[in-house]
C-alpha positions as CSV (number, residue, x, y, z in Angstrom):
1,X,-13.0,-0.2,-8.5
2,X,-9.9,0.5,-10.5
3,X,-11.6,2.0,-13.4
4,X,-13.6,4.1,-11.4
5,X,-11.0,5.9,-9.0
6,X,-8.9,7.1,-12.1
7,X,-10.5,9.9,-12.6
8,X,-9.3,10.5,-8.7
9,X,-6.1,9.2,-9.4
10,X,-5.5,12.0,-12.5
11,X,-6.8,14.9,-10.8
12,X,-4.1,14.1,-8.0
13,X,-1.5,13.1,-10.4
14,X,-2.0,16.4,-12.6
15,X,-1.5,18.2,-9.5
16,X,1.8,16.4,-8.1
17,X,2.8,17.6,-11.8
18,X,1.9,21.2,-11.2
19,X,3.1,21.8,-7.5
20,X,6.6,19.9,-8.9
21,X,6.6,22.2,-11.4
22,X,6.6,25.3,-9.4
23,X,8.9,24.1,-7.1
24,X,6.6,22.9,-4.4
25,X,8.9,19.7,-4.2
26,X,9.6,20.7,-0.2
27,X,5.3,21.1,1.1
28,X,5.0,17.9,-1.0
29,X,7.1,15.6,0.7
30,X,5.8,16.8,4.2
31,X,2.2,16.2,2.8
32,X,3.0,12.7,1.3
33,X,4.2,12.1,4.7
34,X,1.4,13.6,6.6
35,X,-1.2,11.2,4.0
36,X,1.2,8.2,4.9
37,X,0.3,8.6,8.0
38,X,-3.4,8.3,7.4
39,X,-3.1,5.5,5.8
40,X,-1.4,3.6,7.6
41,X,-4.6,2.5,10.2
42,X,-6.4,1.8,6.7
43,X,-4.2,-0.6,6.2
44,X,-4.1,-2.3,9.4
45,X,-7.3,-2.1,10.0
46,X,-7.4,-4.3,6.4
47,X,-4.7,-6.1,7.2
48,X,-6.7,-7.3,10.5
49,X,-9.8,-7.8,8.9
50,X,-8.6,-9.3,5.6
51,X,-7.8,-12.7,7.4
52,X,-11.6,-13.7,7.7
53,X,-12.2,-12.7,3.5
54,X,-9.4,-15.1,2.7
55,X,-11.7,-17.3,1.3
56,X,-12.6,-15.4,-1.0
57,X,-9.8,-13.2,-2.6
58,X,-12.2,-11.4,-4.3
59,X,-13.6,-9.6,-1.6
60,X,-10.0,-9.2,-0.2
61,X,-8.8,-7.8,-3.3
62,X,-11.8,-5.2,-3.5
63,X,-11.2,-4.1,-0.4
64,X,-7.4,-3.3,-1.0
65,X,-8.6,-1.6,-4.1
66,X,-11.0,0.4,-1.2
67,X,-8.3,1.4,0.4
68,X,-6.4,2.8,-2.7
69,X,-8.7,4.4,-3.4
70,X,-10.2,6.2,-0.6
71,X,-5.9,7.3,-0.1
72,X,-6.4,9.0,-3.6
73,X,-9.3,10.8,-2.5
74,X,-7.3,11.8,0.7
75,X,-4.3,13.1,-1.3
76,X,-6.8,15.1,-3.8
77,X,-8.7,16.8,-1.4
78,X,-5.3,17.8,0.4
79,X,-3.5,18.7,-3.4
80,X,-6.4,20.7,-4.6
81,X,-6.4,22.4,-1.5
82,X,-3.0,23.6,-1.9
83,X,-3.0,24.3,-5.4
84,X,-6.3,26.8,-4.1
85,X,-4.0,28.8,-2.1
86,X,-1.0,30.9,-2.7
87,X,1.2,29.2,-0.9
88,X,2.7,27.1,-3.9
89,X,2.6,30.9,-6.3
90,X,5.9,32.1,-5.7
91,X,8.0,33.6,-8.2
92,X,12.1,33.9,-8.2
93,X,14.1,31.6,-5.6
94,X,12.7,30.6,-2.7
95,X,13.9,31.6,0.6
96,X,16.8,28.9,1.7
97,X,16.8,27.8,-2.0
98,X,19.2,27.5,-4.5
């Protein structure tokens, strides 16, 4: 499961490189927040469920590595969306900035 979200993972990481880069630090951290957000019930719904695959860490483990994975998805879909618009292009200081 690892090995086959990192192409996921690099995608999203390339672009938290690019919007940092062009000083999108500010929509970032709002969308980080946003995706932490939608996480969260993955993660209790896991947590709740995980109890009963206890027995067998494996299936526990895969699951958590599920989860990871479907939040990577969730943060490239919402990273390459941004980095489709022109909301992130903006040249010379931003407005507030400094």
């Amino acid at each position: 499961m690892v090995a086959l979200s990192q192409p996921v993972n690099g995608y999203a990481f390339v672009l938290d490189g690019v919007l940092i880069g062009a000083g999108d630090s500010r929509w970032l951290a709002g969308a980080q927040v946003g995706l932490l957000v939608a996480y969260l019930p993955m993660i209790a719904w896991l947590n709740a469920h995980t109890s009963s695959l206890s027995a067998d860490q494996t299936q526990a483990i895969t699951a958590l590595w599920c989860a990871m994975a479907a939040f990577m998805i969730l943060r490239a879909v919402v990273l390459g969306l941004r980095a489709r618009s022109d909301g992130w292009a903006v040249t010379g200081t931003r407005a507030g900035g400094h």
